[in-house]
N, CA, C and O atoms as CSV, one atom per row, in Angstrom:
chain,resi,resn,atom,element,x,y,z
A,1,UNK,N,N,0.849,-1.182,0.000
A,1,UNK,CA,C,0.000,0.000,0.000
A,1,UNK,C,C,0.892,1.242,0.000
A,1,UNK,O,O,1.880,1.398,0.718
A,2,UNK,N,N,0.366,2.191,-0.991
A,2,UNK,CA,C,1.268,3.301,-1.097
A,2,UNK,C,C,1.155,4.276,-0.234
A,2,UNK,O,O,-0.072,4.353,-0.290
A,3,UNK,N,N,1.513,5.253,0.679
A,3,UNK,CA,C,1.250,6.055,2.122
A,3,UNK,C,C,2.156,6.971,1.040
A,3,UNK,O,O,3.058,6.731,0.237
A,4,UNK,N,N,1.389,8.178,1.482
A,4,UNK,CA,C,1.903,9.938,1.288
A,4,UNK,C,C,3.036,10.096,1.726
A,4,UNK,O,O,3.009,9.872,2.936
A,5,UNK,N,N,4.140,10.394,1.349
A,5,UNK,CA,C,5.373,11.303,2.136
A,5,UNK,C,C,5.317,12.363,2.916
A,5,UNK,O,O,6.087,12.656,3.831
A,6,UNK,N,N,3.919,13.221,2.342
A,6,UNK,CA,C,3.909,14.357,2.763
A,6,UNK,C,C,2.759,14.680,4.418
A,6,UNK,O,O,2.804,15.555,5.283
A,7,UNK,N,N,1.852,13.485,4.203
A,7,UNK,CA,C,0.936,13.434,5.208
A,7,UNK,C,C,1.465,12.780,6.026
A,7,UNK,O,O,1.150,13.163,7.153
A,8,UNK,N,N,2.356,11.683,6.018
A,8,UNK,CA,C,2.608,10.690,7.003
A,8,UNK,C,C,1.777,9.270,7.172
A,8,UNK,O,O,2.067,8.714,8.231
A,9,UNK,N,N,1.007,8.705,6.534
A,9,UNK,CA,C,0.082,7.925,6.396
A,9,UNK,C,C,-0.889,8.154,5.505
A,9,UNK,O,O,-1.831,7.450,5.870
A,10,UNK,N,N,-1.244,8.855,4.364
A,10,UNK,CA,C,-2.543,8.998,4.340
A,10,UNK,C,C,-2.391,8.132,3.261
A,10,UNK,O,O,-1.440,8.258,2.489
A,11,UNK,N,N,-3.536,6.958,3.086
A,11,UNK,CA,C,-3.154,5.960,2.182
A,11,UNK,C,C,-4.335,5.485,0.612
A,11,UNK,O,O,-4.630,4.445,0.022
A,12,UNK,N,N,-4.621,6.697,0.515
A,12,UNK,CA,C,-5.833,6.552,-0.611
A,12,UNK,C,C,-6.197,8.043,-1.195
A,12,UNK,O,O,-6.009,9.197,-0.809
A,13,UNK,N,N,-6.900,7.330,-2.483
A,13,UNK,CA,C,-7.272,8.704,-3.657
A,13,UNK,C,C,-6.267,8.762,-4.255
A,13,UNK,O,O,-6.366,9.782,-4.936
A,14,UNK,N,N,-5.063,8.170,-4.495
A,14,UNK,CA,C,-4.070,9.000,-5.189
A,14,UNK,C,C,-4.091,9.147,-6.571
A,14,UNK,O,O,-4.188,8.052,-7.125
A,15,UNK,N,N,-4.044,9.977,-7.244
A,15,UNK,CA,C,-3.977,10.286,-8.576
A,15,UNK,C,C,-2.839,9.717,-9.644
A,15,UNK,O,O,-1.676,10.070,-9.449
A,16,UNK,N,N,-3.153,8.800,-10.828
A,16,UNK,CA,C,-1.550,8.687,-11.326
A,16,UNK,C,C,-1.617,9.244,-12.553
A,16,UNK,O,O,-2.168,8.786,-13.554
A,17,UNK,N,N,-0.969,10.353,-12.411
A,17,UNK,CA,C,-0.300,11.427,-13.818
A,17,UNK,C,C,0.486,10.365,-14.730
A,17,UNK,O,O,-0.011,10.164,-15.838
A,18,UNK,N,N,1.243,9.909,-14.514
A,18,UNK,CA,C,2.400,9.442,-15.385
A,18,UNK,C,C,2.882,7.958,-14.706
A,18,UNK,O,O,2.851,7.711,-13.500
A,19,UNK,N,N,3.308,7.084,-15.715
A,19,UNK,CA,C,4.261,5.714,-14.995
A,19,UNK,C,C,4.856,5.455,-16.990
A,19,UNK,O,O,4.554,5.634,-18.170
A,20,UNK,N,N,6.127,4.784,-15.785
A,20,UNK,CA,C,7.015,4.570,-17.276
A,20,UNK,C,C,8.165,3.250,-16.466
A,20,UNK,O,O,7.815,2.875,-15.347
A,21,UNK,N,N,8.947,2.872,-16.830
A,21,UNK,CA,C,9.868,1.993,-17.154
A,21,UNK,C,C,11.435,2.445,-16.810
A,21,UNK,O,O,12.167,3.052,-17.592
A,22,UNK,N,N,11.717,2.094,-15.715
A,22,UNK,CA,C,12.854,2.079,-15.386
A,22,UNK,C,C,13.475,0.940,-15.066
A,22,UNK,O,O,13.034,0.203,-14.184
A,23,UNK,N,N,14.791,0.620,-15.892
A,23,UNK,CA,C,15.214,-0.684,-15.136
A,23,UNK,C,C,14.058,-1.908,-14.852
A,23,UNK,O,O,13.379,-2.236,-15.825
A,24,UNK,N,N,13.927,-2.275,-14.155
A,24,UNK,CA,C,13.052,-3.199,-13.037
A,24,UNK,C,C,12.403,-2.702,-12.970
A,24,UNK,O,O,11.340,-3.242,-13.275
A,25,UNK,N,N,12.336,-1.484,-12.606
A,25,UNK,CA,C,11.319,-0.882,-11.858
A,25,UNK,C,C,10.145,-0.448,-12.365
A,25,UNK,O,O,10.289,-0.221,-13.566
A,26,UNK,N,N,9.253,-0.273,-12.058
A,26,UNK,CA,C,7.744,0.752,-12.752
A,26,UNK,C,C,7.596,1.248,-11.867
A,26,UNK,O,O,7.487,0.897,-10.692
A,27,UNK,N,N,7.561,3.011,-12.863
A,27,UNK,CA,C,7.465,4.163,-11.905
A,27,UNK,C,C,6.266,4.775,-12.128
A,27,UNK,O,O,5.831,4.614,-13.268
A,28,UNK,N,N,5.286,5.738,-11.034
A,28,UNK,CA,C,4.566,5.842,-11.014
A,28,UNK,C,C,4.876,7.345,-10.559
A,28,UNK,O,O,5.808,7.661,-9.820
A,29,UNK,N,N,3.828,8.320,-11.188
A,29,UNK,CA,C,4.020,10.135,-10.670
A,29,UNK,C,C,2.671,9.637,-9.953
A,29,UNK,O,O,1.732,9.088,-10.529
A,30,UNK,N,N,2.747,9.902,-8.740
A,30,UNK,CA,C,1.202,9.875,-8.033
A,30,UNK,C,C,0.833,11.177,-7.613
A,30,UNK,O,O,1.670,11.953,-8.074
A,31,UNK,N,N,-0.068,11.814,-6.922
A,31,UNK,CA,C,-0.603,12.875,-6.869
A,31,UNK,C,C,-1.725,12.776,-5.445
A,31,UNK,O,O,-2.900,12.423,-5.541
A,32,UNK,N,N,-0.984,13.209,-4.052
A,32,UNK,CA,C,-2.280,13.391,-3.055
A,32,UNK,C,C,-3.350,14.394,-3.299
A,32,UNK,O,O,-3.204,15.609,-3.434
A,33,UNK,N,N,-4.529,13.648,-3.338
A,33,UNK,CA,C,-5.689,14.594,-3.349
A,33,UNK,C,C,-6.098,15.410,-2.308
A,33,UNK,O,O,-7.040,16.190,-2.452
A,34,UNK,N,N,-5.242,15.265,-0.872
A,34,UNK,CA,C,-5.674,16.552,0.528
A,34,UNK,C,C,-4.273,17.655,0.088
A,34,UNK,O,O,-4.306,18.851,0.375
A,35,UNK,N,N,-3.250,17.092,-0.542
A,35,UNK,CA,C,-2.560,18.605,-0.703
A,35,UNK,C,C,-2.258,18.799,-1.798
A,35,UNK,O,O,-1.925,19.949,-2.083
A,36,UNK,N,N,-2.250,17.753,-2.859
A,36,UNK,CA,C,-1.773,18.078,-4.127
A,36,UNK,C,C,-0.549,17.898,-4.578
A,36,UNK,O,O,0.033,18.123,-5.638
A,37,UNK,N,N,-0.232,17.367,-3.378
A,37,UNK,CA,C,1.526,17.515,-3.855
A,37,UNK,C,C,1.961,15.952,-4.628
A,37,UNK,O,O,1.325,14.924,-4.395
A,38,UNK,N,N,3.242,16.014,-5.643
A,38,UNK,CA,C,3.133,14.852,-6.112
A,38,UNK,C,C,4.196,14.183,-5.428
A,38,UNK,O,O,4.829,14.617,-4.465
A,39,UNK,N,N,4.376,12.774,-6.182
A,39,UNK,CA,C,5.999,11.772,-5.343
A,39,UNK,C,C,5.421,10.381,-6.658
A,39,UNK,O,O,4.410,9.854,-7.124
A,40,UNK,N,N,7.182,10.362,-6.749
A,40,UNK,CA,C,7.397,8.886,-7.503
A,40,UNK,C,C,6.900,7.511,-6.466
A,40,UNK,O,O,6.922,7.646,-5.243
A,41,UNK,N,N,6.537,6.436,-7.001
A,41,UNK,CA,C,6.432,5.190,-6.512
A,41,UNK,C,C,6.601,4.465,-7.307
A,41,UNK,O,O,5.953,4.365,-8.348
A,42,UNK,N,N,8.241,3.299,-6.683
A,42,UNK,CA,C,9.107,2.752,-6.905
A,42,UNK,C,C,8.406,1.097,-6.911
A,42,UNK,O,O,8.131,0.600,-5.818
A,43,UNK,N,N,8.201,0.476,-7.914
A,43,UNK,CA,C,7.981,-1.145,-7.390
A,43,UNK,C,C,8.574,-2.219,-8.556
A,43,UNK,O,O,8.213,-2.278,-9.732
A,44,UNK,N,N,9.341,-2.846,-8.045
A,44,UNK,CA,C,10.288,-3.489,-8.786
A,44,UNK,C,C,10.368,-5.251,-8.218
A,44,UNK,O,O,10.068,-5.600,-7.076
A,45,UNK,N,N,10.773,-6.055,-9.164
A,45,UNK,CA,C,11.435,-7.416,-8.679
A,45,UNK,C,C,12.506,-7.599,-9.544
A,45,UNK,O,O,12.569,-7.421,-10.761
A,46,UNK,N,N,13.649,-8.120,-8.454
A,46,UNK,CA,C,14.841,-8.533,-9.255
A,46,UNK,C,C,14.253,-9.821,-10.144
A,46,UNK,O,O,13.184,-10.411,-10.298
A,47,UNK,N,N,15.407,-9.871,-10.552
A,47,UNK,CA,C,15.657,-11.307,-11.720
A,47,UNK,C,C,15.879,-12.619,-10.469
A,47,UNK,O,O,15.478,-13.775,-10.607
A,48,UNK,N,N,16.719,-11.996,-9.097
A,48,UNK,CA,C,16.440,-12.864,-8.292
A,48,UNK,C,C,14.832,-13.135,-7.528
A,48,UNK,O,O,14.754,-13.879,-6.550
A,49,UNK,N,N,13.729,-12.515,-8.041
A,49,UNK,CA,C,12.822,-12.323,-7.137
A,49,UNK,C,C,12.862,-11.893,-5.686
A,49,UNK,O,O,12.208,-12.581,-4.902
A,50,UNK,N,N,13.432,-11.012,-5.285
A,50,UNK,CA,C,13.469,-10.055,-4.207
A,50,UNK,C,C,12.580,-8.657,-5.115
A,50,UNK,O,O,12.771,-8.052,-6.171
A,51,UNK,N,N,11.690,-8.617,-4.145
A,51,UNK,CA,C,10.879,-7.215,-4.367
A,51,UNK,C,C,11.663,-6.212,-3.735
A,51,UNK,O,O,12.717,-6.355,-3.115
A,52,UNK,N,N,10.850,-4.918,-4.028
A,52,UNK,CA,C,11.214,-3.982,-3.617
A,52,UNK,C,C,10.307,-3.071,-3.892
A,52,UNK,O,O,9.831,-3.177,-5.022
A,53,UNK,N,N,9.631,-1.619,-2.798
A,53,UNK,CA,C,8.847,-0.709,-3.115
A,53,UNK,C,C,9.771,0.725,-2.492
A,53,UNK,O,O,10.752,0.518,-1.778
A,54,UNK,N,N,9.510,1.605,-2.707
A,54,UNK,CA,C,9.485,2.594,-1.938
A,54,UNK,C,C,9.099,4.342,-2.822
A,54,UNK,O,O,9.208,4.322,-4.048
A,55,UNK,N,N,8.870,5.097,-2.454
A,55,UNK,CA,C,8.643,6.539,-2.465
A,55,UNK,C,C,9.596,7.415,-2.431
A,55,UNK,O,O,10.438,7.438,-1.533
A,56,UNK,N,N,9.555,8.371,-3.580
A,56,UNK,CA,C,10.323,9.615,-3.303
A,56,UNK,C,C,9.538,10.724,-3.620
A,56,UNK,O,O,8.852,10.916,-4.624
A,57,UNK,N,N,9.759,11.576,-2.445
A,57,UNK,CA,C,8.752,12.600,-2.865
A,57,UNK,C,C,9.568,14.172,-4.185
A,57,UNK,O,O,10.692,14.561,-4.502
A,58,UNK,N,N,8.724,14.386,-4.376
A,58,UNK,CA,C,9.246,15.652,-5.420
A,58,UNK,C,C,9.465,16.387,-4.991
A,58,UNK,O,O,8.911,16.457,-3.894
A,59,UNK,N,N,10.145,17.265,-5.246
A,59,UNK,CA,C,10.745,19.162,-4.688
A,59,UNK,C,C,10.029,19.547,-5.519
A,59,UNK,O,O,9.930,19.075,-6.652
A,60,UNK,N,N,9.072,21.006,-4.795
A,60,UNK,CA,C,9.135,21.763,-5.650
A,60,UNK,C,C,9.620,22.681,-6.228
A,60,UNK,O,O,10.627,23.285,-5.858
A,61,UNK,N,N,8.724,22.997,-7.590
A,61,UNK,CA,C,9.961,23.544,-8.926
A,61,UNK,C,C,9.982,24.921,-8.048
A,61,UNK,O,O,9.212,25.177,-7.122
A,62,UNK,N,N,10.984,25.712,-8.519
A,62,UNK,CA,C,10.871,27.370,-8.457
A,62,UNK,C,C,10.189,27.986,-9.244
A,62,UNK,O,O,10.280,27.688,-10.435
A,63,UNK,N,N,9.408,28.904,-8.878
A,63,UNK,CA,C,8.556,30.129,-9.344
A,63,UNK,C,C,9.729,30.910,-10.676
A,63,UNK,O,O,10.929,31.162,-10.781
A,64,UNK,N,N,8.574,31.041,-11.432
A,64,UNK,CA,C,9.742,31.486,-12.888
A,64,UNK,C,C,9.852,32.828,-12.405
A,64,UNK,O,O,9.603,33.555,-13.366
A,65,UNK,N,N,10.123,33.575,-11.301
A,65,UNK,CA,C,11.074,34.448,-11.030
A,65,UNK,C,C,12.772,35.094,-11.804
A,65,UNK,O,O,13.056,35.512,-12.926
A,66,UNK,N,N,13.423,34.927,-10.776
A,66,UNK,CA,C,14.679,34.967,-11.424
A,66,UNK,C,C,15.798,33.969,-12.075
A,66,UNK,O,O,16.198,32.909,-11.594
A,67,UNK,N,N,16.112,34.460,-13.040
A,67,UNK,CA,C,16.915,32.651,-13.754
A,67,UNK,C,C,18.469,33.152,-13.781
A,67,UNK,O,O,19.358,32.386,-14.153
């Protein structure tokens, strides 16, 4: 089950913008619906069959201010 980075638990509604193909892995852009904010989710199996999941959340971008 995928849990928010940003809430600390919150574990549903999530939105998926984007998933693509990395390596092993399938990546997922998810999207919380209480703040909006997005984060990758990581879920992969080796060739040995060892899984693996985890989350990274996104930074956000800078305001097109000064470049």
């Amino acid at each position: 089950m995928v849990k928010c980075p940003i809430l600390r638990g919150f574990e549903e509604g999530f939105k998926p913008l984007k998933t693509w193909s990395f390596g092993f892995y399938d990546v997922s852009i998810l999207e919380c619906p209480k703040r909006w904010r997005r984060f990758n989710h990581y879920i992969g199996v080796t060739s040995e069959g060892k899984r693996s999941e985890f989350v990274v959340r996104d930074r956000p971008r800078a305001s097109g201010g000064a470049r």
